[in-house]
N, C-alpha and C positions, 0 to 999 in steps of 0.2 A: 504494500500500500504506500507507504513513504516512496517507494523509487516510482511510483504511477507520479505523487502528488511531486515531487521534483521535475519531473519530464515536466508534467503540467504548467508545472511556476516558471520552468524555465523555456518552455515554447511560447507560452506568453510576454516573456523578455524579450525575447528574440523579435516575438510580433511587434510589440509595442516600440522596441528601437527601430525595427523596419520602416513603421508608419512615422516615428519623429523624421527620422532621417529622410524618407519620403518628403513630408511636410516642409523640411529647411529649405530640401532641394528645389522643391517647388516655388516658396520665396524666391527663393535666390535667382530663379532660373524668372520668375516674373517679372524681379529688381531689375536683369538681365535685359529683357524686353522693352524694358519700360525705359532704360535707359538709352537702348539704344531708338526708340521712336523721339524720345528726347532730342539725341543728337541730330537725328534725319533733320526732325525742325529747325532745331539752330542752326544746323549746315542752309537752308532755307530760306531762314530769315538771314543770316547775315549776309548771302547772297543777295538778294530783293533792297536789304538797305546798303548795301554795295561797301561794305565796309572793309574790302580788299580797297579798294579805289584809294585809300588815305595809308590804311596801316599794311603798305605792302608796296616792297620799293620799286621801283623800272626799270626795264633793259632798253634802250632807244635800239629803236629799229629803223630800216628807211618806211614804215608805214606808221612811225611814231610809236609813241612809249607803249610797250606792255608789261604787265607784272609777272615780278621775278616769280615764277613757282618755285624754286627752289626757299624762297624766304618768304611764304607765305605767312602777314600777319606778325611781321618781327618789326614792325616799325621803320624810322628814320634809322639807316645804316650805321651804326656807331664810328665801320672804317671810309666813312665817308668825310673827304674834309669840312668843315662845319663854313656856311657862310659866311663871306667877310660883306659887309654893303655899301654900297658908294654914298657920298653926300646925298646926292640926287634921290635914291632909294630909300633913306630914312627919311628925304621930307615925303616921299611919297608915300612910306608906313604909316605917316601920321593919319591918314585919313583916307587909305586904301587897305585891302587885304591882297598882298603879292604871295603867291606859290612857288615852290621849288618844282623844277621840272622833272621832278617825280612824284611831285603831291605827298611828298612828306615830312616835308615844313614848310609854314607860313611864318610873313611876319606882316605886322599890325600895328597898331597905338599899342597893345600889349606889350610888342615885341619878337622875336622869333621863338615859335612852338613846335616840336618836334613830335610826329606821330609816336604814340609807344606802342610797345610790344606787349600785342596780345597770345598770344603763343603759348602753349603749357607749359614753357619753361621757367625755373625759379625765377629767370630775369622778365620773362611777361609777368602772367596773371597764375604760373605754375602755381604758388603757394600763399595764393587767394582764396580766401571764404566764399561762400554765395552770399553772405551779407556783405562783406566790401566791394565784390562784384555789383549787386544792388544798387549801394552807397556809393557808389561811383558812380553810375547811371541816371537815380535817382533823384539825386543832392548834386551832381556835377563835383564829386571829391576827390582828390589826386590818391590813387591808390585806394581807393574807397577808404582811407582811414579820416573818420572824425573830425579830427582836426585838423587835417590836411588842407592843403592851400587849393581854389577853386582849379577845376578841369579848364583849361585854354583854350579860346576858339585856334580852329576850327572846329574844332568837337562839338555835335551837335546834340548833348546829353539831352537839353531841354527840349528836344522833338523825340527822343526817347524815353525820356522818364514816365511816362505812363502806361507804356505797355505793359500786359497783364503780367502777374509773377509765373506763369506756365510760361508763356515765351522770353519771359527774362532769366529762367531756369534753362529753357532750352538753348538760349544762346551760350548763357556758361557751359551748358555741358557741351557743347559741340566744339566752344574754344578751349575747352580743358583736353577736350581729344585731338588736336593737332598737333601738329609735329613741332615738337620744340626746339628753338631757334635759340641759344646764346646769342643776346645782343642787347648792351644797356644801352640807352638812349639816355643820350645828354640832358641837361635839366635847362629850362626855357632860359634864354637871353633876355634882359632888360633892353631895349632900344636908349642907345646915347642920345640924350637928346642934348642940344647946341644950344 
């Protein structure tokens, strides 16, 4: 009787580990799913709001600029020499917005602003929260942190900031799944002014 009621207890174990284990898997394998319908979207969306066009350098071709695939999303080139600007060009920053001819700095009454890197890597947005991700979006915050200094035009956070939190989720996850670029980008220029 005892070695009946042991089989018993113990095919029961057996069962009951099957079914947890079953059950995680299931999670996991949903999390799976869900994550990747996430990415599809933000792959999606950032496409539509063209947000390679800024943070994604140029190769000039004779049919004019195209973006580098190789540095997709890694901002303003760090091995890029950094603009010097003639007289003429800071009186005209006062009260224009001029581009680099890669669209990955401007300068302005601001001054010169250099696209960053959004890329998974630790130097993008790699070892970014979905709340500073947000916070940066949201509130226009450098880095999404707090008290971080405002986001710099060109960035056009304030025509994003209300998109729903599913598509501002899907957009992180899709930029946390791209290929990570090593590349700091310099921090904004003050314009001299005369």
């Amino acid at each position: 009787m005892k070695n009946i009621i042991f089989k018993a207890l113990l095919l029961s174990l057996i069962i009951a580990s099957c079914k947890k284990n079953t059950e995680v898997d299931t999670v996991k394998l949903g999390d799976k799913i869900q994550l990747e319908e996430s990415v599809r979207r933000g792959e999606y969306l950032v496409g539509i709001m063209d947000c390679a066009a800024c943070h994604t350098p140029k190769l000039f071709t004779p049919n004019g600029p195209v973006l580098d695939e190789s540095r997709l999303f890694s901002g303003f080139n760090s091995n890029n020499e950094l603009p010097k600007l003639s007289n003429t060009e800071l009186e005209l920053a006062k009260k224009w917005v001029l581009f680099s001819g890669d669209m990955t700095s401007s300068v302005g009454p601001w001054g010169i602003s250099y696209t960053a890197n959004i890329t998974s890597d630790d130097t993008g947005i790699g070892t970014w929260s979905f709340e500073q991700f947000e916070r940066a979006i949201r509130k226009g915050k450098y880095k999404g942190l707090e008290n971080g200094r405002p986001l710099l035009p060109p960035m056009p956070w304030q025509a994003y900031k209300d998109l729903s939190e599913t598509d501002l989720r899907a957009i992180f996850d899709f930029l946390k799944s791209t290929k990570p670029i090593e590349n700091i980008v310099p921090p904004p220029t003050p314009l001299i002014q005369n």
